[in-house]
C-alpha positions in Angstrom: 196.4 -86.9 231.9 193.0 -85.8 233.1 190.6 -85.9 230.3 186.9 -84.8 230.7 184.7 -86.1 227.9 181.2 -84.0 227.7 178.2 -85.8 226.5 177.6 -89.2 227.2 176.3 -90.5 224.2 177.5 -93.2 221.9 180.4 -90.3 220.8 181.1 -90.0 223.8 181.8 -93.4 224.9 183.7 -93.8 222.0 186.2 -91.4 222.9 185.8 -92.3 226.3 187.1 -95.9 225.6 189.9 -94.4 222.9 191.4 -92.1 225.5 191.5 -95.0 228.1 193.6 -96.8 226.2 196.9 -94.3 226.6 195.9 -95.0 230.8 194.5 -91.5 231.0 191.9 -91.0 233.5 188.9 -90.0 231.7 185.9 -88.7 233.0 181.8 -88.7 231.0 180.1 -85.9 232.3 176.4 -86.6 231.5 173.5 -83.5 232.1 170.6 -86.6 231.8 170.0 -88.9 234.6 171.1 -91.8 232.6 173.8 -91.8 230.0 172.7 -93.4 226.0 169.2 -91.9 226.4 169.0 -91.2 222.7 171.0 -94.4 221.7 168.0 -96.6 223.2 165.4 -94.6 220.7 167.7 -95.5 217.7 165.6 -97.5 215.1 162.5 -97.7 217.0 164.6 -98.9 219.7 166.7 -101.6 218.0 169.4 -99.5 217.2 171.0 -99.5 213.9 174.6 -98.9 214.5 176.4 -99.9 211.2 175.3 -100.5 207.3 177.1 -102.5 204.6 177.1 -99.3 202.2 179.6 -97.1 203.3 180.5 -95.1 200.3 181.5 -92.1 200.2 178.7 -90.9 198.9 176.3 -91.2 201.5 178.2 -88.8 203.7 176.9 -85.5 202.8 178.6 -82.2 204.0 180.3 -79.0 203.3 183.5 -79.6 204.8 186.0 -80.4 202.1 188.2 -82.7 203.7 185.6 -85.2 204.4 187.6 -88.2 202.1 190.3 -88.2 204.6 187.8 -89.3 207.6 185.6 -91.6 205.4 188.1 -93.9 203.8 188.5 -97.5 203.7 191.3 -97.7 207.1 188.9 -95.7 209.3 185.8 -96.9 208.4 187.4 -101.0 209.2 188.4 -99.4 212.8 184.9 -98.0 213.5 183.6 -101.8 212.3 185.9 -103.2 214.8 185.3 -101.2 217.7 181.9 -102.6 217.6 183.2 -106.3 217.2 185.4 -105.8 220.1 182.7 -104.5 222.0 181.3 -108.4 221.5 178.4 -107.4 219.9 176.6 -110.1 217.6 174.7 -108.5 214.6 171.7 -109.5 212.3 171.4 -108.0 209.1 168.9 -106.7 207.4 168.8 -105.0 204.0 172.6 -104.2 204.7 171.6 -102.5 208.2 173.1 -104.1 211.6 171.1 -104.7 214.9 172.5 -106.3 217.6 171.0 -109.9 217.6 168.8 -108.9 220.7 167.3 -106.3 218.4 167.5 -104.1 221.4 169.2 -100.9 221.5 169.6 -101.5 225.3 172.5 -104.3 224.0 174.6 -101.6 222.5 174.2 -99.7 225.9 174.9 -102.5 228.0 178.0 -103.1 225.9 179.0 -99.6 225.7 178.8 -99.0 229.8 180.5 -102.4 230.0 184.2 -101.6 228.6 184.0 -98.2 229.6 183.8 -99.4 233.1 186.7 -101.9 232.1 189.0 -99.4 231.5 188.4 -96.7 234.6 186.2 -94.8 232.8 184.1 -92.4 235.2 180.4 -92.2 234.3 178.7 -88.8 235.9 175.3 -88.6 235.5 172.8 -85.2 236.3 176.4 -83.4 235.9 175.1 -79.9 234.1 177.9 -78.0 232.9 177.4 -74.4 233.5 180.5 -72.6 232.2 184.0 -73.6 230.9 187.5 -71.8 230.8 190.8 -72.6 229.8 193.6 -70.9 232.4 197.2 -71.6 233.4 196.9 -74.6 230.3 194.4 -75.9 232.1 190.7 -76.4 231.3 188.2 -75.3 234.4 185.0 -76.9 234.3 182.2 -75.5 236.5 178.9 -77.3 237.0 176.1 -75.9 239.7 178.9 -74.6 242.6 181.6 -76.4 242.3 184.8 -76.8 239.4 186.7 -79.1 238.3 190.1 -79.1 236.2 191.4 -81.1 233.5 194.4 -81.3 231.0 192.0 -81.8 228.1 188.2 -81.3 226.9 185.9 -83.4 224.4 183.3 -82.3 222.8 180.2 -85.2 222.1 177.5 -83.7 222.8 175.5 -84.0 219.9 173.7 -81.6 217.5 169.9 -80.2 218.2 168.6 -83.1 216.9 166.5 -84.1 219.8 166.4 -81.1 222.8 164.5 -83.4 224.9 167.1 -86.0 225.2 170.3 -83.3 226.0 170.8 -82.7 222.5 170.5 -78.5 222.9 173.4 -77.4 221.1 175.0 -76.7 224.0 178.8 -78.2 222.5 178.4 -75.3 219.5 178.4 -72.5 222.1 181.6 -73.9 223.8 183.2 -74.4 220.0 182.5 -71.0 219.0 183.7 -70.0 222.7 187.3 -71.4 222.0 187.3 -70.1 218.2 186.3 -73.1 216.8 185.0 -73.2 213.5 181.1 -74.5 213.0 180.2 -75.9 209.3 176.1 -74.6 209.4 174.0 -77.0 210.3 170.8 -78.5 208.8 168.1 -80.6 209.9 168.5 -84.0 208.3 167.1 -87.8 208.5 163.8 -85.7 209.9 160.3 -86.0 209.8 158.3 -83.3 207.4 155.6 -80.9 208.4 153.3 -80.0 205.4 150.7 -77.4 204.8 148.8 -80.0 203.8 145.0 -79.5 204.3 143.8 -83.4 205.1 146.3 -84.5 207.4 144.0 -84.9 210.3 142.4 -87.5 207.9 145.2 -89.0 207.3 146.7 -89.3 210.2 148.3 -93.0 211.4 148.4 -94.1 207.7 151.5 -96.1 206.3 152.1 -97.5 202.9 154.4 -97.7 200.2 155.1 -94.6 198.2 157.3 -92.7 195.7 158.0 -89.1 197.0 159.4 -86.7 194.8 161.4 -83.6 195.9 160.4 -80.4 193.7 162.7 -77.5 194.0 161.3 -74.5 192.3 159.1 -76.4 190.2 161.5 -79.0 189.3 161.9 -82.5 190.5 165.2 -83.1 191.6 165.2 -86.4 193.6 162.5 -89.3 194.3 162.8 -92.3 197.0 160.5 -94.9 197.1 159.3 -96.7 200.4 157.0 -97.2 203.3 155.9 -93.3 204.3 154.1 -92.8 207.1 151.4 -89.9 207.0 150.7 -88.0 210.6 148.7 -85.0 211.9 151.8 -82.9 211.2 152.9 -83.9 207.9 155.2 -87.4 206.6 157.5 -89.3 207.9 159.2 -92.6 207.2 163.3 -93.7 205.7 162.0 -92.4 201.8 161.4 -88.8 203.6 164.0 -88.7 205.8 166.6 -89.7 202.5 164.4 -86.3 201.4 164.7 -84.0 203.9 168.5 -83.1 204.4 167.8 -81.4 200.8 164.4 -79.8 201.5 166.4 -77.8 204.9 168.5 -76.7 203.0 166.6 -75.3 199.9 164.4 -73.3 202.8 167.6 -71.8 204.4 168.6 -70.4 200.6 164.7 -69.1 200.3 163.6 -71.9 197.5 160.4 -72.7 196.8 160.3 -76.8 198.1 157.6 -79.5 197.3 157.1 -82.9 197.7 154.7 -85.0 195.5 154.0 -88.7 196.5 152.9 -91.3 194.2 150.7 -93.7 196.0 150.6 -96.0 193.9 154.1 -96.9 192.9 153.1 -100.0 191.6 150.9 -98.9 188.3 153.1 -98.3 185.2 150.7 -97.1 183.0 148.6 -93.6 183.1 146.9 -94.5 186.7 143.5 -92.8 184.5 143.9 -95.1 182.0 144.4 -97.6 185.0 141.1 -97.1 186.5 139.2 -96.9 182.9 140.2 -100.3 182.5 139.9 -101.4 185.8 136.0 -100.0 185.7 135.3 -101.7 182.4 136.5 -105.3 183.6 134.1 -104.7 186.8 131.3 -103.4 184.9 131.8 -106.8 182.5 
């Protein structure tokens, strides 16, 4: 069987390596140059592929059914396809790296058993229409077509337009009746209207930011933040944000304090009172 796989991302290789296994000849087709282009960005560039947490609970979406794919037998085969890809992790805080600390291992490795198992890597391959005719599905990039028994989709969200990630996989879902749950931006940076961020700008340190959702406070993360001409960033905001996108889409009014000095249990007036009084003595 002839199966194309679109998007060669980390997804993609994934089912790239899957489909290999039933000996069907599989095909990436990859619009970038290089295939992984987001995977070697992933944690600052080394790549956190895997945490010790996986509750259920830290996978947030709509979609009602989401207990049968997060559940104790799947989430042991996703942690052994990356041990069978050989990599070696070091943990830290219950997130894995590999040991090189280098995203570029996880590519290496990914490329690696793809190639192992006849997988066809097509790079600069930009997909300009698809159809499905006589059960077959017709693929056409620039001026030529290609045809294939079956089509995946991996080609990512709009999360980063600048590495492939356009959207592009929604049109051809919605093309073929698919069903799309509405998406939101999550794990993303926040821009403020915030009047001193140009002096703030390249500042990190440790914070408690609090979400306020029509006045109220409905969740707080503490962590290191990092403050930029735009707005914040950092983990405890991007823990925030999944929230915040979605209280804008439904017209909320959203805030976010931040509490800069986490550490100070008392009234931080009554803080610097005492604090002046010692000095002055």
């Amino acid at each position: 069987m002839n199966i194309a796989i679109i998007g060669g991302g980390p997804a993609g290789f994934a089912a790239a390596i899957k489909a290999s296994n039933n000996k069907n000849h599989v095909v990436i087709l990859e619009k970038n140059s290089d295939a992984l282009k987001k995977l070697l960005l992933t944690g600052s560039g080394k790549c956190n592929y895997w945490n010790i947490n996986q509750s259920i609970n830290k996978y947030h979406s709509s979609y009602e059914n989401i207990a049968n794919i997060i559940n104790l037998n799947n989430l042991k085969l996703v942690e052994d396809f990356w041990n069978d890809l050989g990599i070696i992790p070091i943990i830290k805080n219950g997130y894995f790296y590999p040991y090189s600390e280098k995203s570029s291992s996880i590519k290496s490795a990914l490329i690696k058993k793809a190639l192992e198992l006849g997988v066809i890597i097509r790079c600069n391959y930009d997909i300009t229409d698809i159809k499905f005719k006589d059960n077959k599905f017709l693929v056409k990039a620039q001026d030529y077509e290609e045809e294939f028994d079956r089509v995946i989709i991996a080609t990512g969200s709009l999360a980063y337009p600048k590495t492939g990630s356009t959207g592009f996989g929604y049109d051809v879902a919605r093309r073929f009746n698919h069903n799309i749950i509405n998406v939101n931006p999550s794990l993303v940076q926040l821009k403020t209207n915030a009047s001193i961020k140009s002096s703030w700008a390249g500042i990190r340190t440790n914070v408690i930011v609090s979400h306020i959702e029509d006045d109220k406070i409905c969740k707080e993360e503490q962590g290191e933040i990092q403050l930029t001409d735009y707005g914040v960033s950092g983990i405890c905001v991007f823990n925030l944000s999944r929230d915040i996108s979605i209280g804008l889409q439904n017209k909320r009014k959203e805030k976010i304090s931040i509490n800069f000095v986490p550490w100070c249990q008392s009234n931080f007036k009554d803080f610097l009172d005492k604090s002046c009084v010692k000095h002055n003595d």
